[in-house]
Every structure is written in structure tokens, then in C-alpha cells.
ChimeraX commands (.cxc) that place a marker at each C-alpha (Angstrom):
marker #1 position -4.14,-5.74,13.58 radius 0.5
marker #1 position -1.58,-2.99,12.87 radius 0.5
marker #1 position 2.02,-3.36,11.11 radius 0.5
marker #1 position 4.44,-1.20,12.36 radius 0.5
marker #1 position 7.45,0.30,9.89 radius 0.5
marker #1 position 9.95,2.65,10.72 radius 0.5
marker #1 position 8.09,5.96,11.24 radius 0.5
marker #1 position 4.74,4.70,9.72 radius 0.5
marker #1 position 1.59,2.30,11.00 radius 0.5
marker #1 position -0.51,0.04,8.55 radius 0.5
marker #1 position -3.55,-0.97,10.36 radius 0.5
marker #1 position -6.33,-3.57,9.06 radius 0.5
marker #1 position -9.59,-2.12,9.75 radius 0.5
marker #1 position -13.17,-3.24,9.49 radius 0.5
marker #1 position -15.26,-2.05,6.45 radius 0.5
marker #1 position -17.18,0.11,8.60 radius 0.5
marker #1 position -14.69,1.89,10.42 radius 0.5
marker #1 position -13.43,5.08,10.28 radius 0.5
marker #1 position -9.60,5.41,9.60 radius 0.5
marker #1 position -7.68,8.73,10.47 radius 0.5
marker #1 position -5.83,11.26,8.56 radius 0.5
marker #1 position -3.98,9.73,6.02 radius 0.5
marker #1 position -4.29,7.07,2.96 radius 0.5
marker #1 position -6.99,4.33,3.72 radius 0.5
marker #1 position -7.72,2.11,0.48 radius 0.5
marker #1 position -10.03,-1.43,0.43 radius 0.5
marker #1 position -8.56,-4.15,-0.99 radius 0.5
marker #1 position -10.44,-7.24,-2.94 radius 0.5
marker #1 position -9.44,-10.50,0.09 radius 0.5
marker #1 position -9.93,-12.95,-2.44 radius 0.5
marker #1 position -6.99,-11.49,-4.74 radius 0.5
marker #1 position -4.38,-10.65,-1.53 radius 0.5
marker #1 position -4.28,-13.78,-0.38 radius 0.5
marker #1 position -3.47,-15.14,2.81 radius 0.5
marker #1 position -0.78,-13.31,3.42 radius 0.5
marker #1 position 0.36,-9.66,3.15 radius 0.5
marker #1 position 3.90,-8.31,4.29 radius 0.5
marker #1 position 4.91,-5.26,4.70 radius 0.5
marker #1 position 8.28,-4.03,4.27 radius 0.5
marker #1 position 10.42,-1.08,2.99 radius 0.5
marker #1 position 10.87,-0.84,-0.98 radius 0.5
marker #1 position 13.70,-2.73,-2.69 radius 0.5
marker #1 position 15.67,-1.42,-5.55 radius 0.5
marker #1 position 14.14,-2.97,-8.28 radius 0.5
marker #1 position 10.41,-2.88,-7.24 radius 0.5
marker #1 position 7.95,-2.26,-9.90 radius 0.5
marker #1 position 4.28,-2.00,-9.50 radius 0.5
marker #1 position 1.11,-2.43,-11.64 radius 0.5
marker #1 position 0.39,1.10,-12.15 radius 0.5
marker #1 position -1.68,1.86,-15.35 radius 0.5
marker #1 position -3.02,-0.78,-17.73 radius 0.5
marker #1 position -0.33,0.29,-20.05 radius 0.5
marker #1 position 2.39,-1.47,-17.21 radius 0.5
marker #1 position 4.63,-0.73,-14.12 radius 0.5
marker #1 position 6.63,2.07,-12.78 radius 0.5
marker #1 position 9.45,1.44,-10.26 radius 0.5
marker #1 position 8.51,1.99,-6.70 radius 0.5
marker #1 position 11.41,4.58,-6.51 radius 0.5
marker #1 position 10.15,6.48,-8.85 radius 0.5
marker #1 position 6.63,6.91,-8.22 radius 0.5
marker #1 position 8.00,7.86,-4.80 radius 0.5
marker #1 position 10.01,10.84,-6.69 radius 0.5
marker #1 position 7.11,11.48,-8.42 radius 0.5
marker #1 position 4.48,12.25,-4.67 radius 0.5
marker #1 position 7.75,14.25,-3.88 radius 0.5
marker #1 position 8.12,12.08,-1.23 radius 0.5
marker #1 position 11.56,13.30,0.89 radius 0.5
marker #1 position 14.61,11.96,-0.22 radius 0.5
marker #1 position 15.21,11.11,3.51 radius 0.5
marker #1 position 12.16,9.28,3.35 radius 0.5
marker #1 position 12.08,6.78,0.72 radius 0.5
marker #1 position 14.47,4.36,1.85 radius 0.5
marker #1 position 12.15,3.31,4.92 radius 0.5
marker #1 position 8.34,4.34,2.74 radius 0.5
marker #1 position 6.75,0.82,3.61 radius 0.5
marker #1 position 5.51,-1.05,0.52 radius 0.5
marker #1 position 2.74,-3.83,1.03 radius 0.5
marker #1 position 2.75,-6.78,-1.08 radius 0.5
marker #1 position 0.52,-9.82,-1.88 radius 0.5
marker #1 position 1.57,-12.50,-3.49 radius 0.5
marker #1 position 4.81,-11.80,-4.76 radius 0.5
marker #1 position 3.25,-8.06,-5.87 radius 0.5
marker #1 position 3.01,-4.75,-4.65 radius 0.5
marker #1 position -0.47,-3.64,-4.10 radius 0.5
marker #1 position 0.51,-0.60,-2.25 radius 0.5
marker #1 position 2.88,2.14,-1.63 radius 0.5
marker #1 position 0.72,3.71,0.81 radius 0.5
marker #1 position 0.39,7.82,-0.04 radius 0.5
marker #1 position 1.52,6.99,-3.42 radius 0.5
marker #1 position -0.08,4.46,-5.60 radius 0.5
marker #1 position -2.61,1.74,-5.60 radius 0.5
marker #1 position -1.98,-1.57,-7.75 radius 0.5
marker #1 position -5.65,-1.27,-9.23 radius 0.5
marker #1 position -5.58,-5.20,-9.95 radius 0.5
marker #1 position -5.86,-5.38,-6.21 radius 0.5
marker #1 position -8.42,-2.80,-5.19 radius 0.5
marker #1 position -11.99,-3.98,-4.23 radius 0.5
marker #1 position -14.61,-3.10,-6.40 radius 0.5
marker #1 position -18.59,-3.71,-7.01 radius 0.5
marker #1 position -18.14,-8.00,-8.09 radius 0.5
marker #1 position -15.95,-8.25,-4.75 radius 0.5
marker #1 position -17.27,-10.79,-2.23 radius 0.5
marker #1 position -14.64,-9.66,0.56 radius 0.5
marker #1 position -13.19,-6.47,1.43 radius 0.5
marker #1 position -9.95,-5.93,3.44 radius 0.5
marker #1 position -9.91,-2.03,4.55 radius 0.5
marker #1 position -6.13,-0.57,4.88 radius 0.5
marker #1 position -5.79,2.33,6.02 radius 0.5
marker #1 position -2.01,4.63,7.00 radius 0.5
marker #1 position -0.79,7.22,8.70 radius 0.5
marker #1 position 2.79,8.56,8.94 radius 0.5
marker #1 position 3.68,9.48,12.77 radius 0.5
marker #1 position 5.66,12.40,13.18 radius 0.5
marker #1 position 8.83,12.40,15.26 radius 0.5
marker link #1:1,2 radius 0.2
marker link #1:2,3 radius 0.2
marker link #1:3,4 radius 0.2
marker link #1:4,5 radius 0.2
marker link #1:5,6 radius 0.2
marker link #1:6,7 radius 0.2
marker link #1:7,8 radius 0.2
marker link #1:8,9 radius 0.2
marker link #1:9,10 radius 0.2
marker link #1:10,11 radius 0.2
marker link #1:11,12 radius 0.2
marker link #1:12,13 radius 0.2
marker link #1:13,14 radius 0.2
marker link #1:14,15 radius 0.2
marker link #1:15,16 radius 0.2
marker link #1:16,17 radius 0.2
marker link #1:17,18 radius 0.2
marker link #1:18,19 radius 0.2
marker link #1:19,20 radius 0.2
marker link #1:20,21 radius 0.2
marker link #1:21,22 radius 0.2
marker link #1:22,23 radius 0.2
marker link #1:23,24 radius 0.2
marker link #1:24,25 radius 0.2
marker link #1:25,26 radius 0.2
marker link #1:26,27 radius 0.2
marker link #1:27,28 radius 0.2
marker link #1:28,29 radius 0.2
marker link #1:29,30 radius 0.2
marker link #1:30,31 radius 0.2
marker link #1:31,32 radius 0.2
marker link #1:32,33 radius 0.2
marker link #1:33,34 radius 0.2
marker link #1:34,35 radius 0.2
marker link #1:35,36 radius 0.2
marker link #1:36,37 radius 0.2
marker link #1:37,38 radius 0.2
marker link #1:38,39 radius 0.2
marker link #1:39,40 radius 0.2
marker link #1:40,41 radius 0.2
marker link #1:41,42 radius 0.2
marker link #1:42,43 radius 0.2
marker link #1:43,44 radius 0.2
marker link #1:44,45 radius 0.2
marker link #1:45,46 radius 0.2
marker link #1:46,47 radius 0.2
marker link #1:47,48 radius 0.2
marker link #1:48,49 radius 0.2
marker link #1:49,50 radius 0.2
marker link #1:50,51 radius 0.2
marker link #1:51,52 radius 0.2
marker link #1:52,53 radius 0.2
marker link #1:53,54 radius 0.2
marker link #1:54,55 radius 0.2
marker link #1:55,56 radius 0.2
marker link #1:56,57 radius 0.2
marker link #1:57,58 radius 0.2
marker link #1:58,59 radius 0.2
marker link #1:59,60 radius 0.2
marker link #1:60,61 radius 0.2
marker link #1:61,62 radius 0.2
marker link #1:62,63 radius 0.2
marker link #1:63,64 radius 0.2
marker link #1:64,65 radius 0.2
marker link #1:65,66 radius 0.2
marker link #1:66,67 radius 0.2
marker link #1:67,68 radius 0.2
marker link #1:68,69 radius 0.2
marker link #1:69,70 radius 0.2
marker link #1:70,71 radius 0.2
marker link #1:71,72 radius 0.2
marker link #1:72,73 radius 0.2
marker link #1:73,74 radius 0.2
marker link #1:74,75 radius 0.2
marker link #1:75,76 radius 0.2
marker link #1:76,77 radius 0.2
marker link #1:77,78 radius 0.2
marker link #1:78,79 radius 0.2
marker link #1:79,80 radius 0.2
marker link #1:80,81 radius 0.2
marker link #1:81,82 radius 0.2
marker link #1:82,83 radius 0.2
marker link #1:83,84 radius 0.2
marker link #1:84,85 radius 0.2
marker link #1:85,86 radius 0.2
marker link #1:86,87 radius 0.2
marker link #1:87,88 radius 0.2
marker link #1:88,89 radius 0.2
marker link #1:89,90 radius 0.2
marker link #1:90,91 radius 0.2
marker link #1:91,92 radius 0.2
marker link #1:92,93 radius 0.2
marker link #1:93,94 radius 0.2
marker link #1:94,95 radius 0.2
marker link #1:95,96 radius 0.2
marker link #1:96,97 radius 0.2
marker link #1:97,98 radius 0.2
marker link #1:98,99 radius 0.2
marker link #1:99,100 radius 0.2
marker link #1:100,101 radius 0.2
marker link #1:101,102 radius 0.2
marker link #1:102,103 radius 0.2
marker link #1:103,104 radius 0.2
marker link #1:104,105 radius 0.2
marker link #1:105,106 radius 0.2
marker link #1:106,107 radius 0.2
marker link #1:107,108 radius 0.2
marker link #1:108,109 radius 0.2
marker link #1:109,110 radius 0.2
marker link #1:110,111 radius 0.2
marker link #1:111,112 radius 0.2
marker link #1:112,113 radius 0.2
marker link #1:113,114 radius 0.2
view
């Protein structure tokens, strides 16, 4: 299925598939959960970043010099009351699939041009 955001798509792919240009991560399903959403940042959202701790979402967007213009509408995924992804930016490693994972959800983004 794809999730559409204001200038952006999220798409769910298969493991096998190829994604397009763009940011394309997997994800471990038994950690997301059921359910993801994804939405545009808040002002306070903080993600996992580092085992040291979290950055704000704002400012790792600052950070990819992501357009001012931009940021308000950058969509943000989130899994169980976290971000796992601010997709172009930064991955919440707790989340990302790795050898031990049983089950692999394949994200992958583009931003459309307008």
C-alpha cells in the first residue's frame, strides 16, 4: 500500500522489490507493530538516534539541510508511540531489521516534485 503526505509517497513494498530513487529502509515487523502512521513532525518530536539518546526531529531535519519550506510537511513514520523514521534523514536503529529478524517490512520514499 502507499501513504500519501503532502508532496511525498511512503509505499510498503515486498522484500524483493525494487524501490525507486530515493530512501528505501527494512524495518524488523515484529517491533512496528500493527500499526504505523504517518504524519508530518510535531514540535517536540525526538527520535532514537544514537545509543547515546535522541535528537529532535527538527533538528536532524536542519541538520540533512532539509529546506526551511520543507520541514513543516517532511512526513515522520511512527510505531508505537515512536518515530522509526524521518524518511531522507534518520533511521531509529531500534527499529531496523537485521540478521535475528523473522519478518521484514520494506519502506521505501520518494519526494515528488511539483
Amino acid at each position: 500500500y502507499a501513504l500519501r503526505a503532502t508532496q511525498s509517497t511512503i509505499t510498503r513494498e515486498s522484500p524483493g522489490s525494487r524501490g525507486s530513487a530515493g530512501d528505501r529502509r527494512d524495518f524488523d515487523r515484529d517491533r512496528l507493530g500493527e500499526t504505523l502512521i504517518v504524519r508530518a513532525g510535531r514540535p517536540g518530536d525526538r527520535m532514537h538516534v544514537s545509543p547515546s539518546g535522541h535528537k529532535k526531529i527538527s533538528d536532524l531535519l536542519i541538520d540533512a539541510r532539509v529546506p526551511s519550506h520543507c520541514r513543516p510537511s517532511w512526513p515522520v513514520v511512527e510505531a508505537n508511540g515512536h518515530v522509526v523514521w524521518v524518511p531522507g534523514v534518520a533511521l531509529n536503529e531500534e527499529f531496523a531489521a537485521g540478521e535475528a529478524s523473522a519478518a521484514r517490512v520494506r519502506m521505501s520514499w520518494r519526494r515528488e516534485l511539483v
